[in-house]
C-alpha positions, 0 to 999 in steps of 0.5 A, spaced: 541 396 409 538 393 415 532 388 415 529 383 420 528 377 416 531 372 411 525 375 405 527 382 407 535 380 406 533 378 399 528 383 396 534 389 399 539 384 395 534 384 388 533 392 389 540 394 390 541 391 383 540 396 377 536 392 373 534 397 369 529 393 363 531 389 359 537 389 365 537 383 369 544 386 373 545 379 376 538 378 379 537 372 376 545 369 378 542 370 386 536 366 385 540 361 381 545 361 386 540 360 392 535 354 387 541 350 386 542 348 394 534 346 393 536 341 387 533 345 382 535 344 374 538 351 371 535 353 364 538 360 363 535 362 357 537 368 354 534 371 347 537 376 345 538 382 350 533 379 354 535 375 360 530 369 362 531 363 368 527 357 368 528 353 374 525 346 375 525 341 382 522 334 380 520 331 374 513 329 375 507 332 374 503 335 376 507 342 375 507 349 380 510 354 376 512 362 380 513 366 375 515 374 375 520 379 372 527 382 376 526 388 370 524 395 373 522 401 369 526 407 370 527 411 377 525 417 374 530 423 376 533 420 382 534 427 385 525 427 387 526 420 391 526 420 398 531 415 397 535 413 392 532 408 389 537 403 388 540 403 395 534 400 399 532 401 406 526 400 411 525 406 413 517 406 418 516 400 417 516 400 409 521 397 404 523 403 399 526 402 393 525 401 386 522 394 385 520 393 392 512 391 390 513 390 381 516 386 383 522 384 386 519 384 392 515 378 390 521 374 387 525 374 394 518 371 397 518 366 392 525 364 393 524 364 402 517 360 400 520 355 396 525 354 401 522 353 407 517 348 403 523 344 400 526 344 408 519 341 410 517 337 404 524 334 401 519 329 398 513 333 396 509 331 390 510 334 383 515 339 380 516 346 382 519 351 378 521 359 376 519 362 369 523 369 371 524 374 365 528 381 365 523 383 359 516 385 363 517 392 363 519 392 356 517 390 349 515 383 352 517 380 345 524 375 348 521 374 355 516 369 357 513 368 351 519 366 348 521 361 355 514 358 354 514 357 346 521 353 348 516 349 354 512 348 349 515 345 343 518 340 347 510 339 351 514 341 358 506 343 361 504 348 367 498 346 371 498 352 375 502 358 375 502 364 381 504 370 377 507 375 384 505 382 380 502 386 385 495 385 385 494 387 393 490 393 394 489 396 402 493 390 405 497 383 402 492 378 398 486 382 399 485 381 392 487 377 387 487 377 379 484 370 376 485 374 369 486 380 365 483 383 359 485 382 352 489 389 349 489 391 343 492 397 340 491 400 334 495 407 329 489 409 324 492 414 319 486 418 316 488 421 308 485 427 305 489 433 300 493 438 304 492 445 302 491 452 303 486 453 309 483 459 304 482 455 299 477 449 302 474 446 295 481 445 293 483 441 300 480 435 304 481 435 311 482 429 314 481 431 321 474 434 319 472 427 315 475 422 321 472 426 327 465 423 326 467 415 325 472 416 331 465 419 335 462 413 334 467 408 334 467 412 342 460 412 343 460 404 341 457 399 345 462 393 344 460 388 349 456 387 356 461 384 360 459 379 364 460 375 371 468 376 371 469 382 366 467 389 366 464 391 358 470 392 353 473 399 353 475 403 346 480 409 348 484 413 344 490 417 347 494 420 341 491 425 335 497 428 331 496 432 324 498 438 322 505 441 318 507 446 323 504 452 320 496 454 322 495 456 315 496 448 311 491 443 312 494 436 314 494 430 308 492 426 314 492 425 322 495 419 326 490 417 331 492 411 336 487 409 339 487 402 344 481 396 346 482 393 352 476 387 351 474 382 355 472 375 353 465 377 350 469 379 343 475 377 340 480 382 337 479 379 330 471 382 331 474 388 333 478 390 327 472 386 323 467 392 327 472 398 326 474 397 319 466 396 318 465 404 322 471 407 317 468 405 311 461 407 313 463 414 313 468 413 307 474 414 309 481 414 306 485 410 311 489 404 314 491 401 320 497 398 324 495 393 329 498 391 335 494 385 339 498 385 347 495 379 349 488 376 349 483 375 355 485 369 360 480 367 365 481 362 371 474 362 374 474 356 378 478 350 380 484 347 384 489 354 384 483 358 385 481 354 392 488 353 394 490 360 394 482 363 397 484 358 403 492 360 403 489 367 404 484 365 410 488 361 414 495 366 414 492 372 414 485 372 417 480 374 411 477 372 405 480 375 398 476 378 392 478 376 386 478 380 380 481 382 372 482 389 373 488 393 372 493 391 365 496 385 362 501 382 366 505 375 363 500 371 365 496 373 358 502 368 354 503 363 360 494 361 360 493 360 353 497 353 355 492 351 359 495 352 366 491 355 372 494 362 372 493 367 378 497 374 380 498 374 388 503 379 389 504 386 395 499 392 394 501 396 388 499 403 391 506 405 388 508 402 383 512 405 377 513 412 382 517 416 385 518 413 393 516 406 391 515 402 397 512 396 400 510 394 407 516 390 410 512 386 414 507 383 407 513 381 404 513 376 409 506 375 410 506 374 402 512 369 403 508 365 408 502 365 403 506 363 398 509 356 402 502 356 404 499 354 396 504 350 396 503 345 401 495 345 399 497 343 392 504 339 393 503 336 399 498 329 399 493 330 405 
C-alpha cells in the first residue's frame, strides 16, 4: 500500500476502512484527528446509527463549508474485483478501491487543501468547516439534513459550500454540478375485483384499466426545461400484480414510478397533475409519495466564478457547468441559502466493480480545492 504523496496516503487510509453505509469504520476519527492540529472545533453529531462530523475554523463569516460522505455502497461480490476492494492499491496510475472517486478520495483532498491553506493563510478571512456524513448512500434520513436542521436551529449559516461528490467526466473539473434536479417517487396501487380469468364480467382488472392513465402519464408534457435544466422526466420502473397463478385476475397492481423535475414545476403540481390524470380514467387508487429532494440551482455569483477560475489557473482549461446526474446532499444544504457546488473526480466507476480514480486528479483536485479557498478566503 504505497503512494506518492500526502492526499494519496489519506484517501489509501479512508479506503482501507470498511465503511460500509450506514458505517463510518473510523473514517471521520482520522479527519478529526488531522483538523484538530489546524484549530478546527469538533462537533461529532451522531442521530441514531448515523455518524456525522461538523468541523469549523474560525468564528466570523463569511462561512466555506466542504461537505461529502466517508459511507460506501457494497462492493458487490468481492471474488469479481481485481483487487480486493477495501485493500487499496495504485496499480498503472490509478487508485483502485471501493470509494476512491464516491468519495473517499474527495474527503482526503479536502483535508490535504485545507491543510495547506491553513499553513500559508494561518489568518485567513472567515470560517472554514466540514459537514462529513456516513448517511449519503443510504436512507439519508439522519445524515446531513439532520446536521444541517441542528445548524439551523441555532442560525449557524453557509455561504458557499463545495460538495466533493464526483462530478468529473473525461478528466478533473472538466464539469461541475451547479444544481440537481428534484425527485420525487411514488408507489400507486390500482384496485379492481379478483376473479376467475374465464368469467371477465364477474371481474375488474386493474391492470386493464391502469394501462391507459399510465400511457398518458408517459406520454406528458410536464415542463419545457429551461437554461439550466433539462424537461421533467416521469418514469416508471416497477409493475407487480398477480397471485401467482395464470388463471386469476390480480385485485390490483402496484406501480412505482419516479419524476426527476426541474424547476419549472414543484412536486406539489406533480402530484395536483397525477391525481388529475387517474381520475379522469376513473380509476380505483392511492398513492404513497416520497419527494427526495426539490431542485437546487447556483446559477451565478461568487462560488461560481471562483471555482471556474480555480479550474482555469490549475488545470489549464474551462469547465462546463451542468445538472445532470442524481441527488447529491447538496439538495438539503442549498435550501439555507448557500451557494452549493459538486466539485469531485471522474464518476466513470462509481458504484462498480473495480472502482478507481486517476491517482494523479486526487492531487490535482486538492490543489483546486486550496485554490477556491484562497480566492474567496483570502483578501486581495
Amino acid at each position: 500500500m504505497t503512494s506518492t504523496s500526502p492526499t494519496l496516503d489519506l484517501a489509501m487510509e479512508l479506503i482501507s476502512r470498511r465503511s460500509v453505509t450506514p458505517e463510518d469504520d473510523g473514517c471521520q476519527e482520522l479527519m478529526i484527528s488531522r483538523l484538530e492540529k489546524l484549530g478546527f472545533r469538533i462537533e461529532r453529531l451522531p442521530f441514531e446509527e448515523v455518524t456525522n462530523l461538523w468541523a469549523r475554523r474560525g468564528d466570523s463569516g463569511p462561512l466555506f463549508c466542504f461537505a461529502g460522505h466517508t459511507d460506501v455502497v457494497p462492493s458487490g461480490p468481492e471474488e469479481q474485483w481485481q483487487f480486493p476492494p477495501f485493500e487499496p492499491r495504485i496499480e498503472e496510475g490509478y487508485l483502485c478501491g471501493r470509494g476512491a472517486a464516491d468519495m473517499k478520495g474527495s474527503l482526503a483532498a479536502f483535508v490535504t487543501a485545507v491543510e495547506r491553506f491553513v499553513a500559508n493563510h494561518p489568518d485567513h478571512q472567515g470560517s472554514i468547516a466540514l459537514l462529513i456524513t456516513s448517511d449519503e448512500e443510504g436512507p439519508f434520513i439522519n445524515g446531513t439534513t439532520r446536521v444541517i436542521d441542528h445548524l439551523e436551529a441555532r442560525n449557524e449559516k453557509i455561504d458557499w459550500c463545495i460538495v466533493g461528490e464526483p462530478s468529473s467526466t473525461e478528466k478533473v473539473g472538466d464539469v461541475i454540478k451547479n444544481g440537481r434536479r428534484g425527485s420525487l417517487s411514488g408507489t400507486l396501487k390500482v384496485r379492481g375485483i379478483q376473479g376467475h380469468v374465464a368469467y371477465p364480467h364477474l371481474v375488474r382488472n386493474p391492470i386493464h384499466e391502469a394501462a391507459p392513465a399510465l400511457a398518458e402519464l408517459a406520454a406528458t408534457v410536464w415542463d419545457e426545461g429551461n437554461e439550466f435544466f433539462p424537461p421533467t422526466s416521469f418514469q416508471i420502473s416497477n409493475i407487480n400484480a398477480g397471485t401467482g397463478a395464470t388463471n386469476v385476475v390480480p385485485g390490483h397492481v402496484d406501480i412505482a414510478f419516479n419524476f426527476r423535475f426541474s424547476t419549472e414545476v414543484t412536486a406539489d403540481e406533480l402530484k395536483v397533475r397525477v391525481r388529475e390524470i387517474l381520475d379522469q380514467h376513473g380509476l380505483e387508487w392511492d398513492i404513497d409519495w416520497i419527494l427526495s429532494g426539490n431542485p437546487f440551482l447556483t446559477a451565478a455569483g461568487s462560488l461560481v466564478d471562483a471555482a471556474r477560475e480555480a479550474i482555469r489557473s490549475v488545470m489549464g482549461y474551462e469547465t462546463e457547468l451542468s445538472t445532470s446526474g442524481g441527488t447529491s446532499d447538496g439538495r438539503f444544504i442549498a435550501p439555507t441559502g448557500a451557494q452549493v457546488l459538486e466539485l469531485g473526480p471522474c464518476n466513470a466507476t462509481i458504484h462498480k466493480i473495480n472502482e478507481r480514480v486517476r491517482a494523479s486528479d486526487l492531487d490535482d483536485l486538492s490543489h483546486l480545492y486550496e485554490n477556491i479557498l484562497a480566492r474567496l478566503l483570502v483578501q486581495a
